[in-house]
N, C-alpha and C positions, 0 to 999 in steps of 0.2 A: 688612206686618202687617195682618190685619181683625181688625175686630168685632164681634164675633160677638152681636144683640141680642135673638133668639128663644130662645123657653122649651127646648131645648134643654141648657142651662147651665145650669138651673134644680135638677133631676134627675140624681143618677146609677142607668145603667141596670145591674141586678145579673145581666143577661144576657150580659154583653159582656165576652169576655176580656179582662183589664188587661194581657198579656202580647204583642205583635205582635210579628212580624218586621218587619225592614228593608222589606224587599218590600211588607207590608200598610201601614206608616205613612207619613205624611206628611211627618212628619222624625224625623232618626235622631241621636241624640244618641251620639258618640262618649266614653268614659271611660278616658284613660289611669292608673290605678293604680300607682302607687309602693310599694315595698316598705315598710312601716311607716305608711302611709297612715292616718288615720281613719276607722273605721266610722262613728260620726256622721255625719264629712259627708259618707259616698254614700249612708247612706240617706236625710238629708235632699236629697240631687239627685235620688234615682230616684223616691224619693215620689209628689211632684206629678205625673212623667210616666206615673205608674200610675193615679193617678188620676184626672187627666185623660182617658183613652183608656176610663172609663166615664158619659163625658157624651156618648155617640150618635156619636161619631165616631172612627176609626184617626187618631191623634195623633199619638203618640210611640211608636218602639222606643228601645234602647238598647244598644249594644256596649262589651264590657268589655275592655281591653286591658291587656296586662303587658310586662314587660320582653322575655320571652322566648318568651311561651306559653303560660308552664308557670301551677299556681295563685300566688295572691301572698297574702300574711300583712299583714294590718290591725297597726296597732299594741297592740291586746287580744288578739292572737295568732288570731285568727279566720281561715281560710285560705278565700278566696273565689276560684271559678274563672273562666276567661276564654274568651274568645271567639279569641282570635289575639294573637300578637307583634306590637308597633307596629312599624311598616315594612315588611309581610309583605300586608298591605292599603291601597290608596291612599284616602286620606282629606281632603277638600276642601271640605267645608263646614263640619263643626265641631271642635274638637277640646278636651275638659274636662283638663287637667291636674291630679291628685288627692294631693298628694303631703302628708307632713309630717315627721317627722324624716331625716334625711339624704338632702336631698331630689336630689343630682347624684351619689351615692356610685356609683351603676351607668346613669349615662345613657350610650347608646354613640352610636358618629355615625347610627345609621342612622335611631335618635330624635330626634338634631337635624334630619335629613331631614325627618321626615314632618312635623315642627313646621313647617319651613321652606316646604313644599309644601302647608298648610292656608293659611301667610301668603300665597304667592304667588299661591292662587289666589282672595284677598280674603273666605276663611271666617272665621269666628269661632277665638278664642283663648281657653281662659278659660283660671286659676291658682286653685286653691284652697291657704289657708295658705302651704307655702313653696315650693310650683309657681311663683309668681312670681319666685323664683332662676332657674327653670331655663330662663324664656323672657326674662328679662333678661340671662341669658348667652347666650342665644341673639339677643341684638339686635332682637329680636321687643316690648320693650316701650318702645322711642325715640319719644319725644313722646308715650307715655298716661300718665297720672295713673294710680298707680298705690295695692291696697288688698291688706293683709294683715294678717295677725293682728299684735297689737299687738309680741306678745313677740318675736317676727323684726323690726323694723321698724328697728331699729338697729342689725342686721345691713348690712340692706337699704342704712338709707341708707348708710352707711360703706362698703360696694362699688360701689357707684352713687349715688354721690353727684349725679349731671347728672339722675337720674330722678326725675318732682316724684311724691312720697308722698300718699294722702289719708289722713285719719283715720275716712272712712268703713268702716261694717261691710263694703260692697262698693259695686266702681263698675265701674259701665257706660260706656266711653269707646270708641265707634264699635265698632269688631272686633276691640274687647278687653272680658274682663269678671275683674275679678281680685275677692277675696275672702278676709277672714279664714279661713274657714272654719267647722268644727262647727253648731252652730245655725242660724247667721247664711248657710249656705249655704241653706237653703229657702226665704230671701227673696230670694237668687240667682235659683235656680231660677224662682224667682216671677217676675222679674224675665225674664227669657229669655222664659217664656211667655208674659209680657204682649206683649213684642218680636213673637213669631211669630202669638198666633193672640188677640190684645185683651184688654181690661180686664174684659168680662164672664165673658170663661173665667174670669183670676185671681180674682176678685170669690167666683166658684162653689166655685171649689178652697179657699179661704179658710173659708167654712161648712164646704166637707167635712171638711177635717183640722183644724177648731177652732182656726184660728190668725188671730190679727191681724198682719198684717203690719205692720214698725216701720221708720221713717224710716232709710236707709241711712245716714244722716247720725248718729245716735246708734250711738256708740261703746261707751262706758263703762255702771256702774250710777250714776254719778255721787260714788260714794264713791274712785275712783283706780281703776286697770286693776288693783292687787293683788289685788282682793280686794272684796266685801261686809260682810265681819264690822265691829263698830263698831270704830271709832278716838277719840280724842278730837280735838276740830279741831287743837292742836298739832303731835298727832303725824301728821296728814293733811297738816299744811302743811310741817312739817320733812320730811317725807318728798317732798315735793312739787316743796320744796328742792333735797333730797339730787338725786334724779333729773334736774332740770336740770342740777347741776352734777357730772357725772360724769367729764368728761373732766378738768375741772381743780377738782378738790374744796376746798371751804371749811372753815375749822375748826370745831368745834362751835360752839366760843362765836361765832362770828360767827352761825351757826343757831338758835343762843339768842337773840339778839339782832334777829335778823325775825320770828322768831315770840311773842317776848315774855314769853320764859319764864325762868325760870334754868336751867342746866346740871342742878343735883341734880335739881329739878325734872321737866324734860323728862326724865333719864334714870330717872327713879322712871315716869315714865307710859312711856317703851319698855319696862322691862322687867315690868312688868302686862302691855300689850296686842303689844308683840314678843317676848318672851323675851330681850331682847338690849340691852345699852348704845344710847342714841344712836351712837356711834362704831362700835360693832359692827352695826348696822345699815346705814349709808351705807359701811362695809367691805365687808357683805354684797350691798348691792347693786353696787357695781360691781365684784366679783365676775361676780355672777350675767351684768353685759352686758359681759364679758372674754368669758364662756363663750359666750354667743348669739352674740355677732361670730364667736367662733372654729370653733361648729359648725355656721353659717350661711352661712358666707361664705368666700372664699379670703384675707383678709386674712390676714396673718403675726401669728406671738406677740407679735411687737416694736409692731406696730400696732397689735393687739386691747389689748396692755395700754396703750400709750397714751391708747387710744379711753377707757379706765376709770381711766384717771388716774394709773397705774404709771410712775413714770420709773424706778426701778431694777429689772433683769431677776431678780435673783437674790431678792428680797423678792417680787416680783409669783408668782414661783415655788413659792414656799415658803405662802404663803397660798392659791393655787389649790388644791394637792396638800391641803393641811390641808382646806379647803373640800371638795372634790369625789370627792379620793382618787384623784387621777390627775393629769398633770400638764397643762399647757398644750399642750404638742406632740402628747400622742396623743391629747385633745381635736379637734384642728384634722384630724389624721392622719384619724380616723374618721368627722370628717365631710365631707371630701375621699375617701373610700372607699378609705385608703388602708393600714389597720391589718390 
């Protein structure tokens, strides 16, 4: 890594094509694309490397890679073209993993190859969102502390449970760089660049695209990962509640009773500010991480509703379907690529 501390990074020059080739730049950021991928968060990766490369020097290219070649479809249905099939070109020093819904549904082996052949030759790894599945199945992420978006995160641990999670927006751990993704990837990206070419560059890039970069350590808005809209603190803390205890749920009135409220009560302020009982709430929520396990992970039905506090199969069933409109199994089916 330098640093870079002449007037150079001061200025960007409106002379200078934002756009290199591999050949012209100094380092070449590779981007694996998953089909349903986020558009947010490649534009916030290519971003800075576009703008970077007009502060007076060939920076950054960037190669865009797919499953197969062919173009790949964002999750807004936006269809973005590519550079080459992963595997088709050897890749060794970096490799972005960009993925977000169904994120192994089409990985084949010859993409666990080129994953394996950036580890062995001690490149760079990154995971954006739920890219982090795919290199933890890949055994690629044994001993990093590991950062992804919140709502995969209890997927995550309940399949890897031996892989220590941060609550970080992203982390940077040797020759891994994982990451919630969407927004929170431009301070990624920040983050890389500081790695490669110093604090001055980032420092520059920071005035250009009018952004403050924010502690990787801040997660939240500070009102719960739900949501910004107001709550009342009761319903903030019964909820806060509910969420700890999902695998083995509490009665209401016990939840009445640490938050200090009465039952009528609290369920007059849920359905104000939830639409929904206390009970139909903390229903709903584990619900909602029956389904994240299930579309996140290889865990089994039998496990996922455990995980959510379901001991009987045929109830746990009958409320998913009511919930979602579909059932537990072609949940899991579909996100195992297997529908």
């Amino acid at each position: 890594m330098s640093d870079h501390s002449t007037p150079e990074w001061l200025y960007p020059r409106p002379d200078l094509p934002p756009v290199l080739s591999p050949e012209e730049a100094d380092v070449t950021v590779n981007l694996w694309l998953l089909p349903k991928f986020s558009m947010l968060t490649l534009y916030c990766l290519l971003e800075p490397l576009r703008v970077a490369n007009r502060f007076g020097r060939p920076l950054f290219a960037w190669r865009l890679f797919s499953n197969d070649g062919r173009p790949v479809t964002a999750s807004n249905g936006v269809t973005v073209d590519v550079d080459a099939a992963l595997g088709r070109t050897p890749i060794f020093d970096n490799l972005f993993v960009v993925a977000s819904y169904e994120a192994e549904a089409t990985v084949a082996s010859s993409h666990w190859a080129a994953l394996r052949q950036v580890a062995a030759h001690g490149g760079l790894l990154a995971a954006l969102e739920t890219g982090a599945f795919i290199l933890a199945r890949a055994g690629l992420l044994d001993g990093f502390e590991v950062a992804l978006h919140w709502e995969s995160a209890p997927a995550f641990a309940e399949e890897f449970p031996g892989l220590a999670l941060s609550d970080a927006r992203y982390r940077f751990d040797r020759q891994r760089l994982t990451g919630g993704g969407g927004a929170a990837s431009l301070d990624l990206m920040m983050a890389f660049i500081e790695r490669e070419h110093g604090t001055n560059l980032v420092a520059a890039l920071s005035r250009q695209l009018v952004h403050s970069r924010l502690d990787p350590r801040v997660q939240g808005d500070g009102e719960g990962r739900a949501g910004s809209e107001y709550r009342p603190r009761s319903v903030r803390r019964a909820e806060a509640i509910m969420e700890a205890n999902l695998a083995q749920p509490l009665t209401i009135p016990d939840i009445c009773q640490r938050v200090g409220q009465s039952q009528r009560q609290l369920n007059r302020l849920f359905q104000r500010y939830r639409g929904e009982t206390a009970k139909g709430r903390y229903l709903s929520l584990r619900l909602d991480r029956a389904r994240q396990i299930l579309a996140d992970s290889r865990t089994s039905v039998t496990q996922a509703a455990l995980a959510a506090g379901f001991t009987q199969p045929a109830h746990f069933s009958r409320v998913y379907r009511a919930r979602f409109g579909e059932s537990p199994r072609t949940t899991a089916q579909r996100g195992k690529g297997l529908s």
